[in-house]
C-alpha positions in Angstrom: 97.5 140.1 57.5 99.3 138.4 60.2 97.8 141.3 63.0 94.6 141.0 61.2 94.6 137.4 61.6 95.9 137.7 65.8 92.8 140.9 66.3 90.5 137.6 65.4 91.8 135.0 67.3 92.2 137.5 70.3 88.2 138.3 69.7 87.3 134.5 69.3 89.0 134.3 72.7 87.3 136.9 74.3 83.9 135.8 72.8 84.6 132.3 74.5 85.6 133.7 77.7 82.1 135.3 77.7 80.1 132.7 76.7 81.8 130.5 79.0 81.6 132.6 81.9 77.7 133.5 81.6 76.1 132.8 84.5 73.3 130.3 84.9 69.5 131.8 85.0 68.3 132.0 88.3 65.5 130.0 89.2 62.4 131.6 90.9 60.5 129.8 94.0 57.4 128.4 92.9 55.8 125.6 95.3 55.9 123.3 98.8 54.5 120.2 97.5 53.2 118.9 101.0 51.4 114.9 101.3 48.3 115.0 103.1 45.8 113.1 104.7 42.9 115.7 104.8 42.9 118.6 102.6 40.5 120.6 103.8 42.0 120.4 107.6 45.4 121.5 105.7 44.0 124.5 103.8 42.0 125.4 107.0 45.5 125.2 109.2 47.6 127.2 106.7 44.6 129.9 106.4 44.3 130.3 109.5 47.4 129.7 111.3 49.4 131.4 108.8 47.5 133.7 106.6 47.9 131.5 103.2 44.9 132.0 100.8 42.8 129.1 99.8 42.7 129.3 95.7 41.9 127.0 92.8 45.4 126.4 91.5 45.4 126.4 87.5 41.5 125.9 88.1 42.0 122.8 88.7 43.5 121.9 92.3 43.4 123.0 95.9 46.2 124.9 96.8 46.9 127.7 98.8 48.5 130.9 98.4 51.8 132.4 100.2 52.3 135.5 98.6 55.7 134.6 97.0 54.7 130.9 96.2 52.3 128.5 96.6 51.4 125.1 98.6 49.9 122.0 96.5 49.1 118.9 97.7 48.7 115.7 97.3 45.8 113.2 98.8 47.3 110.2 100.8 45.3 107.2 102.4 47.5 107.6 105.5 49.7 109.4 107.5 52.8 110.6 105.9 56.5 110.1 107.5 57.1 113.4 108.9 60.1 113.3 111.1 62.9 115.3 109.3 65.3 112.4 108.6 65.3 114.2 105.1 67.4 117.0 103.3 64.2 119.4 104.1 64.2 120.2 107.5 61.7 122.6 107.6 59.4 125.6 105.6 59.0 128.7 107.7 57.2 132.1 108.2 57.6 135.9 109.8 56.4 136.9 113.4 56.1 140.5 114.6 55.5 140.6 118.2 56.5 137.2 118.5 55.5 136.7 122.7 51.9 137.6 122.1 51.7 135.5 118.8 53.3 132.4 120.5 50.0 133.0 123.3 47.9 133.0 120.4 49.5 130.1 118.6 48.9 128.1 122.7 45.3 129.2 122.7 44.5 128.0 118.7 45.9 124.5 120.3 48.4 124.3 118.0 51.2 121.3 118.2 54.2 123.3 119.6 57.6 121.1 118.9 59.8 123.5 120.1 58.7 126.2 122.6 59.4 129.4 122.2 62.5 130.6 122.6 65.0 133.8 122.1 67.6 134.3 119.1 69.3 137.5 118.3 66.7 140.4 118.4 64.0 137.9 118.1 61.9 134.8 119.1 61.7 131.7 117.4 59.4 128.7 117.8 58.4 125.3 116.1 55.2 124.0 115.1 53.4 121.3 113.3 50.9 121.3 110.9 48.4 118.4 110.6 50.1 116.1 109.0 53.3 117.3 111.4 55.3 119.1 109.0 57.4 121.2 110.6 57.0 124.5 110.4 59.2 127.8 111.7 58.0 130.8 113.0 60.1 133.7 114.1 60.9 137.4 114.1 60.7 139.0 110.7 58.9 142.0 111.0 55.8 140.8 109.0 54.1 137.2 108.6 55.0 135.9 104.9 56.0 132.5 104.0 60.0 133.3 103.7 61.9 129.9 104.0 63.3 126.7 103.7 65.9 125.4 105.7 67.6 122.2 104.7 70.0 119.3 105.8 73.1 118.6 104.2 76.1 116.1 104.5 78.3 119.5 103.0 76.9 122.7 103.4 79.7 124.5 100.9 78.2 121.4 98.5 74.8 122.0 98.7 75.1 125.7 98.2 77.0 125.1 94.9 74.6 122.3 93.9 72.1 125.3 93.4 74.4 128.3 92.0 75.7 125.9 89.2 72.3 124.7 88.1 69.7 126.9 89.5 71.6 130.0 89.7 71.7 131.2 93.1 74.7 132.1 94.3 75.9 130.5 97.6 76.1 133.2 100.3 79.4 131.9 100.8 82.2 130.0 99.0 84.0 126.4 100.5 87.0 128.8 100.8 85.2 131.1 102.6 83.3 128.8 105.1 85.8 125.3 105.2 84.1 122.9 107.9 85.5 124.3 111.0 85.9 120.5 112.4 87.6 117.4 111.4 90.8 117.2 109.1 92.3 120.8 108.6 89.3 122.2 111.2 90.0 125.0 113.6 88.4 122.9 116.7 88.8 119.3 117.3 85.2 118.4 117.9 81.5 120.3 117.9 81.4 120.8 121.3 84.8 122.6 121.4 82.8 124.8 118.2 79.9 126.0 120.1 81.4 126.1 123.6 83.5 129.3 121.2 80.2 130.7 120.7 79.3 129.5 117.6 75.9 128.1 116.6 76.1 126.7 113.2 78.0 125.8 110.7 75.8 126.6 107.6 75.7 128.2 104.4 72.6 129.4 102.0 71.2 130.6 99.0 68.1 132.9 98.0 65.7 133.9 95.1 62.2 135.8 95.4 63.0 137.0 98.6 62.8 133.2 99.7 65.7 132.3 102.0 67.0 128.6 101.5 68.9 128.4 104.8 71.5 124.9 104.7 72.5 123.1 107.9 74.6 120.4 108.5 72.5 117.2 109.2 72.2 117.1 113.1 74.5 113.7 114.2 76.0 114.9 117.1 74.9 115.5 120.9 75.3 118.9 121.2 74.2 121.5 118.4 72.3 124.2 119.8 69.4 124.3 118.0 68.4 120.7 117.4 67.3 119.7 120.9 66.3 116.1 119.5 67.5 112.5 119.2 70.4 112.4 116.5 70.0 112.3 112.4 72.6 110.0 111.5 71.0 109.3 107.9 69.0 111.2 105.7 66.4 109.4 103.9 65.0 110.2 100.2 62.5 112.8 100.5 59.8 111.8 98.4 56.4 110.4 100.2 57.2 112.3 103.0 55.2 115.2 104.6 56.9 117.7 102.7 57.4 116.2 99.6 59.5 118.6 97.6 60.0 121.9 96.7 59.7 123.5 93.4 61.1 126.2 91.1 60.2 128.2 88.3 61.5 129.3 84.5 59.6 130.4 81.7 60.4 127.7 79.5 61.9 124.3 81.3 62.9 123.0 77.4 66.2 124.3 77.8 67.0 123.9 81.2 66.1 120.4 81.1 68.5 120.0 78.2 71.1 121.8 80.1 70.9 120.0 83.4 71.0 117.0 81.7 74.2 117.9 79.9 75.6 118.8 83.0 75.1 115.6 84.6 72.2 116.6 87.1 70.2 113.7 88.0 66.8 113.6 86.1 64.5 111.9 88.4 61.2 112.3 85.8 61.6 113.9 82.4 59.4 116.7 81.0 55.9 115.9 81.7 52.4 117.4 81.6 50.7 117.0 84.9 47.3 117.4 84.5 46.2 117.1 88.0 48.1 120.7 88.7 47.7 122.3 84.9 51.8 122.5 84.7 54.7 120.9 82.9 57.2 120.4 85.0 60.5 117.7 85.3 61.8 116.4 88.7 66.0 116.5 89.9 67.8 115.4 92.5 70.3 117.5 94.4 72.4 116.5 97.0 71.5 114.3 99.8 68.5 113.0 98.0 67.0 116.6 97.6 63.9 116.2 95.4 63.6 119.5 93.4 60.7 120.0 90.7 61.6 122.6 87.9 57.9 123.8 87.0 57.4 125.9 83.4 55.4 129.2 84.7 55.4 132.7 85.2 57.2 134.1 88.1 55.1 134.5 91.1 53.3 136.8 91.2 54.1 138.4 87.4 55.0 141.6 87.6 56.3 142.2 90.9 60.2 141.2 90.0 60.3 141.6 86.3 
């Protein structure tokens, strides 16, 4: 009776470990919900700058199309904030032949913030949309909407913000990546880190093929690719050009229940939106991150089930 009695306990335990050692459910990328002052300049900029495809979202509101999300909008009377003093730096899309598209971008007048430049095997530039979003373009090999790229006081933080609630594993760990300046650093300041060849300290996570790049927020002289007066603050995202980004899961009941358990800041609670046809809840991550958790499909169904 006794080993009968020790089998069960040792399965309870093993039960517990599993349950407790489940992983989270990995969000899917929905949406870039952008502010705008005049959506039919917006959709025409997208559509023909960067291949997105005008559609009635839901029926009911003008979006566009990105072929692993989509971009909503809202109207706004006047010009939204769009310097990024915020934890989204940027959205970005794939170049081929990244010379002659960067003529082509020069003859379609378009507002060039960064010219373009070499990086790796490829090109990279910067480029606003109307409302002065930012907006990357570089060498991917095709010309799909594939990221975000963020600002963060912790890089190692922000990437566990979303594996322990959205459940995308960090690409790597705070053990693996430890902030190479400061207290216990390898150099003694940022310029002594890139004059050793190094360009960034970052850190990243992904889902749908959608590359959520992290950067440290940009409040020093000398990183390499922020050629621009110094961030020293990040301010809350929300009115800005880019508003927020959004994920997806099949049914938010749960997940609302368990981020709430967990502690994650609920910035709106479940809510039918009728102006987009969804229900969705908003979060906040780190660095005043404003995250929507939408209930849908992934997009487009079929393609990763």
């Amino acid at each position: 009776m006794r080993a009968l009695c020790l089998v069960v306990v040792s399965l309870i335990g093993i039960m517990s470990v599993s349950i407790g050692a489940q992983e989270v459910e990995k969000a899917r990328f929905h949406h870039v919900h952008l502010n705008v002052t005049d959506p039919e300049k917006s959709i025409e900029f997208y559509k023909t700058i960067l291949s997105a495809e005008p559609i009635k979202f839901r029926g009911v509101s003008d979006a566009l199309y990105m072929g692993r999300a989509f971009i909503l909008m809202n109207k706004v009377d006047k010009a939204p904030p769009a310097w990024p003093n915020t934890s989204i730096w940027h959205i970005g899309w794939g170049g081929v032949d990244m010379e002659s598209e960067y003529k082509w971008l020069q003859s379609m007048n378009v507002d060039i913030i960064v010219p373009l430049y070499p990086l790796g095997r490829g090109f990279v530039t910067y480029i606003r949309d109307p409302d002065e979003a930012w907006v990357e373009v570089n060498t991917q090999g095709h010309h799909r909407f594939s990221h975000v790229h963020l600002f963060a006081t912790d890089v190692n933080e922000m990437g566990k913000w979303f594996g322990d609630h959205l459940g995308m594993k960090p690409r790597r760990t705070a053990e693996e990546n430890p902030k190479p300046v400061g207290p216990g650093g390898k150099f003694n300041t940022w310029n002594d880190f890139h004059a050793a060849g190094n360009r960034s300290w970052s850190n990243g996570v992904s889902t749908d093929e959608v590359n959520i790049g992290i950067y440290p927020i940009p409040n020093y002289d000398t990183p390499p690719w922020w050629p621009f007066e110094k961030v020293m603050k990040l301010e809350p995202q929300k009115g800005h050009a880019i508003d927020h980004i959004a994920f997806s899961y099949r049914d938010i009941d749960p997940v609302f229940d368990r981020m709430k358990k967990a502690g994650v800041e609920i910035v709106e609670p479940i809510t039918k939106r009728e102006k987009f046809g969804i229900r969705s809840f908003f979060i906040e991550g780190p660095d005043g991150l404003l995250v929507e958790i939408v209930e849908a499909k992934p997009v487009p169904e079929g393609i990763w089930d």
